[in-house]
C-alpha positions as CSV (number, residue, x, y, z in Angstrom):
1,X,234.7,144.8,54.6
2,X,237.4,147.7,54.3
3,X,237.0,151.1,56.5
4,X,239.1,153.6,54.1
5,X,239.4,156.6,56.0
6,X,240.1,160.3,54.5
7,X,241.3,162.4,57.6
8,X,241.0,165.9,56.4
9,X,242.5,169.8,58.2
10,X,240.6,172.2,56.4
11,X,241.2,176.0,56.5
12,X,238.7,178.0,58.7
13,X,238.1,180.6,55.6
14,X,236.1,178.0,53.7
15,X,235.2,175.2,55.4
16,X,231.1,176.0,54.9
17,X,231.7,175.7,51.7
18,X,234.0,173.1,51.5
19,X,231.1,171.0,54.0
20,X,228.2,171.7,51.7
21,X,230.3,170.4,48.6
22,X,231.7,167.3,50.2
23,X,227.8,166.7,51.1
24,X,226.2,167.5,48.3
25,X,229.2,166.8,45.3
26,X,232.0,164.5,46.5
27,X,230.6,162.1,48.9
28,X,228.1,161.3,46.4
29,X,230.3,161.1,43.3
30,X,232.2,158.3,45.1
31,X,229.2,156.7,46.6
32,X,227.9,156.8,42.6
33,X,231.3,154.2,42.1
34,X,229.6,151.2,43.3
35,X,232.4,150.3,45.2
36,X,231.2,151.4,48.5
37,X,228.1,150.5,50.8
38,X,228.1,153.8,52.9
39,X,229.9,157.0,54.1
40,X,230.0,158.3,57.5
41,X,230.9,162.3,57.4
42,X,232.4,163.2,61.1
43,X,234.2,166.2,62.6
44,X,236.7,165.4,65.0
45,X,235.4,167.0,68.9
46,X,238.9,168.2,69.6
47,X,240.0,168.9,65.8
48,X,240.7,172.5,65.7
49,X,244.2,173.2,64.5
50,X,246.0,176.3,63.4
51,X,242.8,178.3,61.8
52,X,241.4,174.9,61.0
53,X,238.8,171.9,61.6
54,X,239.6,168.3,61.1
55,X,237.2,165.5,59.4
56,X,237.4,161.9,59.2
57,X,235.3,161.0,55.8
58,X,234.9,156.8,56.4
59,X,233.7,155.1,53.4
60,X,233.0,151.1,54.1
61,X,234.3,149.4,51.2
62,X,232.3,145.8,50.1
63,X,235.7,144.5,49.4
64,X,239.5,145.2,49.1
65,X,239.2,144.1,45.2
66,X,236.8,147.2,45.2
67,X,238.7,149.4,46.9
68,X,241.5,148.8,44.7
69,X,239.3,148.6,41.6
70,X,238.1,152.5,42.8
71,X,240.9,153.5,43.7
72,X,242.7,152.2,40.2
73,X,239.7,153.7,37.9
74,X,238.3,156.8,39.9
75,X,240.4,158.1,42.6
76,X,242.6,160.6,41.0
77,X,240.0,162.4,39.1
78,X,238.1,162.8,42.5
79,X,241.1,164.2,44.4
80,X,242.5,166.0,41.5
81,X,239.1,168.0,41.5
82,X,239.3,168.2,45.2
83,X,242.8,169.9,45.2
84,X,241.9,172.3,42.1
85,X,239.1,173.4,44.3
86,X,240.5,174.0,47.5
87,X,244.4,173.9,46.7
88,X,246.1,175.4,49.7
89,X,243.2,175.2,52.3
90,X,243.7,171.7,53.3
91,X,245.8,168.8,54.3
92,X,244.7,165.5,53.8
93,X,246.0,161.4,54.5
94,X,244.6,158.5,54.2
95,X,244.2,154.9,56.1
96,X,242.7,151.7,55.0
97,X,241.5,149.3,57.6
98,X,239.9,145.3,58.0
99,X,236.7,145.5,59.8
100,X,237.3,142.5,61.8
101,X,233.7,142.7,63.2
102,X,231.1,145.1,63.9
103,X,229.5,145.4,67.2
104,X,225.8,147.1,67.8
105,X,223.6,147.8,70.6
106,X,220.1,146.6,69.7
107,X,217.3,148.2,72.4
């Protein structure tokens, strides 16, 4: 599986609103794809920069053919209606990784 990882600064001003429409708009819109099992939505602990807060949106990805197949097909409508939203209020980059192997804590 592939960990691609958004790493977002977002401006103080609107980040409420920016949280509730990652949650309830864009998060789901690219879970809708098909090309991902599952999202995990964190705030960095020690992310405050400048008037902002940082994020780390990590989608797991089945496969590197699906990234690239979502990333091909759907990716720059998604961000393009990101940036129209919040042009100006964020900074953004992103990261692909190989989960080598997952470790858990079964109790």
């Amino acid at each position: 599986m592939i960990l691609y990882n958004v790493t977002i600064s977002i401006d103080q001003s609107c980040e409420e609103e920016w949280l509730r429409w990652m949650q309830d708009n864009h998060i789901p819109d690219v879970i809708q794809t098909g090309s991902f099992k599952e999202c995990k939505l964190c705030r960095l602990i020690d992310g405050e920069e400048k008037g902002g807060k940082t994020y780390a949106v990590m989608y797991t990805a089945y496969t590197q053919e699906g990234l690239d197949h979502y990333k091909s097909k759907y990716s720059e409508s998604l961000q393009n209606e990101h940036n129209a939203k919040f042009q100006g209020k964020f900074a953004a980059f992103r990261t692909e990784l190989n989960i080598l192997k997952e470790f858990s804590h079964e109790g």
